[in-house]
VOBA-1610 file (N, C-alpha, C; in pm, whole numbers, padded with zeros to 5 digits, always signed):
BEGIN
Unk+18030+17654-07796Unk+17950+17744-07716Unk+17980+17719-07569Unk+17977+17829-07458Unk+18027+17776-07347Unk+17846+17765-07253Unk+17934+17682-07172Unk+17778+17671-07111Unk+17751+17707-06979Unk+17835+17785-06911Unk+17839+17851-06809Unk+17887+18045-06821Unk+17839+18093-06671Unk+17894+18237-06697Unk+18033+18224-06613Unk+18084+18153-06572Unk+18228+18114-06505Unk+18305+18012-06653Unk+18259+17990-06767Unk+18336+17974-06916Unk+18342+18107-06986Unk+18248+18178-06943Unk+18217+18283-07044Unk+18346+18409-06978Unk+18321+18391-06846Unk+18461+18464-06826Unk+18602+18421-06808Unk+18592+18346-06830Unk+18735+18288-06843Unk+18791+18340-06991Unk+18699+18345-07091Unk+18763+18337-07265Unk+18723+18471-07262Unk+18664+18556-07183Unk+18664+18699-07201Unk+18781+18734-07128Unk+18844+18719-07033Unk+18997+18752-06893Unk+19112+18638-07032Unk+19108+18580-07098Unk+19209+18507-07149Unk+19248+18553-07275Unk+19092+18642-07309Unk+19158+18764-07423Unk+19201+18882-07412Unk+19182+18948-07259Unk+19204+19040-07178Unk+19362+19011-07193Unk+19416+18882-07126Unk+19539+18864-07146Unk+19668+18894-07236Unk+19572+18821-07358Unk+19648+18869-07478Unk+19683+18981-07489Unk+19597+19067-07482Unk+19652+19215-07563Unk+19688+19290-07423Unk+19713+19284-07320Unk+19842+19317-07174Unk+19974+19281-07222Unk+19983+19201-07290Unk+20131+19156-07332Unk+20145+19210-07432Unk+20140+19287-07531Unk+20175+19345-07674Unk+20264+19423-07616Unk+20372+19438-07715Unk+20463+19546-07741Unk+20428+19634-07802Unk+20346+19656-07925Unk+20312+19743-08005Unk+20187+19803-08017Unk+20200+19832-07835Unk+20049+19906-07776Unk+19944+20006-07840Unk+20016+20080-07909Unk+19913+20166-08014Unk+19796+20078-08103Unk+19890+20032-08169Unk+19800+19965-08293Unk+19685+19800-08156Unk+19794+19773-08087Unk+19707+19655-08012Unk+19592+19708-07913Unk+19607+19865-07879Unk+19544+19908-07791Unk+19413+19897-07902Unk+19405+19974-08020Unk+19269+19994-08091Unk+19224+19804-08177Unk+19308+19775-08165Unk+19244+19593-08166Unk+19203+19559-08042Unk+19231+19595-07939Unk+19181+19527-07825Unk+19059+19620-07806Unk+19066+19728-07824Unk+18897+19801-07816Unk+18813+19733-07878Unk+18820+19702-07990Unk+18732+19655-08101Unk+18705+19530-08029Unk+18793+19438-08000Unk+18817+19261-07983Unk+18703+19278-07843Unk+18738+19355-07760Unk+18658+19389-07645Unk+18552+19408-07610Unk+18488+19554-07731Unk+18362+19559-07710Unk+18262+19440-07807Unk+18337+19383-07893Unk+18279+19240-07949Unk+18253+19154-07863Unk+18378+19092-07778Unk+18311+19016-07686Unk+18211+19038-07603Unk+18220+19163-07533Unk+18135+19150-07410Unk+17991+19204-07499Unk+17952+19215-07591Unk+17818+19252-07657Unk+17788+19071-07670Unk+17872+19028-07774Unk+17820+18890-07808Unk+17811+18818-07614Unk+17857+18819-07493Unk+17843+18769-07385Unk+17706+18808-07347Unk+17678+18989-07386Unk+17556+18976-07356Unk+17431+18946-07415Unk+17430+18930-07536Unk+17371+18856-07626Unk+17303+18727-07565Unk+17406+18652-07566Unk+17333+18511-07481Unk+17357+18510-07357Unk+17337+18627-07215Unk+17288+18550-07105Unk+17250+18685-07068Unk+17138+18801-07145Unk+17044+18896-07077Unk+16896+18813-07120Unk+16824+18850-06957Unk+16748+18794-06985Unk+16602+18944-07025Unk+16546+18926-07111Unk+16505+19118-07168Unk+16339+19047-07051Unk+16312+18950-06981Unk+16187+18909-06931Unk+16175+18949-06815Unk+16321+18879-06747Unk+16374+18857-06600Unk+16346+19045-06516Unk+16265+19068-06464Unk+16255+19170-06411Unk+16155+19270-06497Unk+16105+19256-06582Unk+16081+19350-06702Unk+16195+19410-06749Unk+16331+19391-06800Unk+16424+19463-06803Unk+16404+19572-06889Unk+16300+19566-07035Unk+16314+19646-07151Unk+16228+19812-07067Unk+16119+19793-06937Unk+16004+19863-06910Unk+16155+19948-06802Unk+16203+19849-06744Unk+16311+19951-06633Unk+16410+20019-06696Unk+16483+19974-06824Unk+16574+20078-06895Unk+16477+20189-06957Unk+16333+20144-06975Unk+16277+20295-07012Unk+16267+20386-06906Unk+16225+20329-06812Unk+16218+20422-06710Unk+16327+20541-06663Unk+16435+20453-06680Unk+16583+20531-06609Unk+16598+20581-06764Unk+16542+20574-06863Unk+16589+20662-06988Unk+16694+20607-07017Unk+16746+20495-07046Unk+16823+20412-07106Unk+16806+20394-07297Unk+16687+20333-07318Unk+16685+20419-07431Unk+16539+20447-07412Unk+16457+20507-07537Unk+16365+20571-07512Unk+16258+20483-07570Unk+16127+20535-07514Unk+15998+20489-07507Unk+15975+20396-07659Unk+16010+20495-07767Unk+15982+20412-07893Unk+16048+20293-07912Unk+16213+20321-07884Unk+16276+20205-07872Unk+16259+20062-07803Unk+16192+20124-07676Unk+16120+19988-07596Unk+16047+19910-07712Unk+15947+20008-07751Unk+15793+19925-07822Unk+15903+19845-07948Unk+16032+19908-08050Unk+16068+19827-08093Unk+16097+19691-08123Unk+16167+19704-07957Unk+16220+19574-07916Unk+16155+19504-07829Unk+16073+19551-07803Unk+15903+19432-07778Unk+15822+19361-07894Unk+15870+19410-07974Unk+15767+19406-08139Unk+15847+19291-08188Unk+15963+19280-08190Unk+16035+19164-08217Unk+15990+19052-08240Unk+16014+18975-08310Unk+15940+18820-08295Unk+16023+18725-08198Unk+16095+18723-08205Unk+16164+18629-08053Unk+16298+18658-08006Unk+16257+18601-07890Unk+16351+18665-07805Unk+16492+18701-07835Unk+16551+18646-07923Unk+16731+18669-07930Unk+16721+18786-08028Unk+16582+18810-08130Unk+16569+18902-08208Unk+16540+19033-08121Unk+16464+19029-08013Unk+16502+19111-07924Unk+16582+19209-07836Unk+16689+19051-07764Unk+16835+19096-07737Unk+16942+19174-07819Unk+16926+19121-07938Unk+16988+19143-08061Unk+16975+19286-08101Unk+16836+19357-08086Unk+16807+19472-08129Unk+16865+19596-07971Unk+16837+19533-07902Unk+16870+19618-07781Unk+17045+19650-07734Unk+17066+19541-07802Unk+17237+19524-07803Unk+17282+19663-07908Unk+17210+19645-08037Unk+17217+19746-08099Unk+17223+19887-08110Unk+17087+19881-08025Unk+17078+20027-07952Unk+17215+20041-07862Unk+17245+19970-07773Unk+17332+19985-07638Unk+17472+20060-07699Unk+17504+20003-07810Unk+17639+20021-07905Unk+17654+20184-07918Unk+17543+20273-07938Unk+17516+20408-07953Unk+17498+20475-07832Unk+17479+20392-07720Unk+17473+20491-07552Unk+17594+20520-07541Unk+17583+20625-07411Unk+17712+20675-07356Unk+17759+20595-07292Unk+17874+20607-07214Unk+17943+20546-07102Unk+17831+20506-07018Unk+17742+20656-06953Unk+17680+20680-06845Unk+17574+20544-06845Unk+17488+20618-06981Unk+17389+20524-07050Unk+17365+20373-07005Unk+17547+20326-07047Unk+17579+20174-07034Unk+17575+20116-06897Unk+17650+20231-06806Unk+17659+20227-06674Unk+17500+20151-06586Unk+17412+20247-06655Unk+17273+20223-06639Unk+17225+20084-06684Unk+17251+20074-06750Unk+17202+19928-06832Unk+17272+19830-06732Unk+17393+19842-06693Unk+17439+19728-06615Unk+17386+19730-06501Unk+17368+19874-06409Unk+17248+19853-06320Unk+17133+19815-06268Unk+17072+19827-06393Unk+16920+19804-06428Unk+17008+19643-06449Unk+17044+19595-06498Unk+17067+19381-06476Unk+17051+19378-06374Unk+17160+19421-06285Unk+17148+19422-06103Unk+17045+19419-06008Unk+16961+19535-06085Unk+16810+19494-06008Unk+16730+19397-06069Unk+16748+19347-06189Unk+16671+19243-06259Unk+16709+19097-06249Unk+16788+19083-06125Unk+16822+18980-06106Unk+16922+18893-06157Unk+17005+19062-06261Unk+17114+18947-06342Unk+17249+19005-06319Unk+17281+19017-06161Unk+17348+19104-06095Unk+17500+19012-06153Unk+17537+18853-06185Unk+17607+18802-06235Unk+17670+18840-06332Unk+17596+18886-06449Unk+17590+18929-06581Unk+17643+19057-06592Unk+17619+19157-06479Unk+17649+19268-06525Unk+17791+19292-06422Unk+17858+19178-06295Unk+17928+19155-06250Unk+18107+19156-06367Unk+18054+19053-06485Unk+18137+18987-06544Unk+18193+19116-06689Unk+18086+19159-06676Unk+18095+19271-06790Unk+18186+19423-06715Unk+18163+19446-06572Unk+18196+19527-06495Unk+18384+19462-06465Unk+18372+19343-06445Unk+18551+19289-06405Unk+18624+19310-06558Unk+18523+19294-06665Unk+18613+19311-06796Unk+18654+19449-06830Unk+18613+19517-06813Unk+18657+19660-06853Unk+18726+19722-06728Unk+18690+19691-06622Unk+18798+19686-06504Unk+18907+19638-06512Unk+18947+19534-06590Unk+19077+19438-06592Unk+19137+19529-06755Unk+19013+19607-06848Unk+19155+19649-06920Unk+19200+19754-06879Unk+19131+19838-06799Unk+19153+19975-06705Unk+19280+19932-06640Unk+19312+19836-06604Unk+19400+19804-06522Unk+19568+19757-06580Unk+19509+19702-06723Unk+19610+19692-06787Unk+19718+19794-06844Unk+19674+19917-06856Unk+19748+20052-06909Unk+19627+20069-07047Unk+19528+19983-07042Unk+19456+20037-07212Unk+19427+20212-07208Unk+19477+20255-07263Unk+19422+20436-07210Unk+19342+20427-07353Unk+19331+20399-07438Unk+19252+20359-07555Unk+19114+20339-07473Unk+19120+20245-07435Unk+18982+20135-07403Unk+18941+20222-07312Unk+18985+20272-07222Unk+18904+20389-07100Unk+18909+20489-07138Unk+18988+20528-07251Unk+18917+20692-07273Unk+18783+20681-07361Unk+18815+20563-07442Unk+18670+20507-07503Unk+18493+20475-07428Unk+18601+20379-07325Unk+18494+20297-07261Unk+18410+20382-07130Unk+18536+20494-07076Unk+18471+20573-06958Unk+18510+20718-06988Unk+18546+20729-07096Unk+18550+20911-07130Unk+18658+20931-07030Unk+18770+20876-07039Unk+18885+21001-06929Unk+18936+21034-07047Unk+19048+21194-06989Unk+19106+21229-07056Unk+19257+21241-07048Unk+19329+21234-07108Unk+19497+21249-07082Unk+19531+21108-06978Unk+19491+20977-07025Unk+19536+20907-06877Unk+19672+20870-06920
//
């Protein structure tokens, strides 16, 4: 388990790595989507904090997900069962949606968190993934 968010990005940028170097970009592009949005869900898994700010009351607000869904994942019995459920939901938002969610960290004080998640999908944007950004940010023809 790593015990920092400067470990946590290092083994998220060192798997980033890996799949920049493939030759056989098709098939590695849709493994690295998958490998991708695994990591950075399980990253946010263990370091959102759903307390730190009210985070679950401010994604209702901005309509992140909706009112029932809050009371869901308040109903929870503890906290990672919480995270866990909201992660869930997050998997089914849009781009935009997600965009929001990393915002809403920013004002909740977990401007770090949503820093590290923002350089990862930036760094595969950067790599040529046209997979991962037509996925991850809806372009088209890149």
């Amino acid at each position: 388990m790593y015990c920092t968010v400067e470990e946590r990005t290092d083994a998220i940028f060192s798997t980033l790595q890996t799949f920049s170097t493939a030759d056989d970009f098709p098939v590695r592009e849709k493994s690295a989507l998958f490998a991708l949005v695994e990591v950075i869900y399980q990253f946010l898994l263990h370091t959102v904090d759903l307390k730190r700010g009210k985070l679950i009351d401010k994604l209702v607000t901005r309509r992140v997900i909706s009112p029932g869904e809050g009371t869901r994942i308040r109903n929870r019995k503890t906290p990672d069962a919480q995270v866990n459920n909201l992660m869930k939901k997050l998997r089914n938002k849009s781009a935009a949606e997600f965009e929001s969610f990393l915002a809403t960290l920013s004002e909740t004080g977990q401007q770090s968190v949503a820093d590290v998640v923002r350089r990862a999908l930036q760094t595969a944007g950067q790599t040529g993934h046209c997979f991962l950004r037509q996925h991850l940010y809806g372009e088209q023809g890149c």
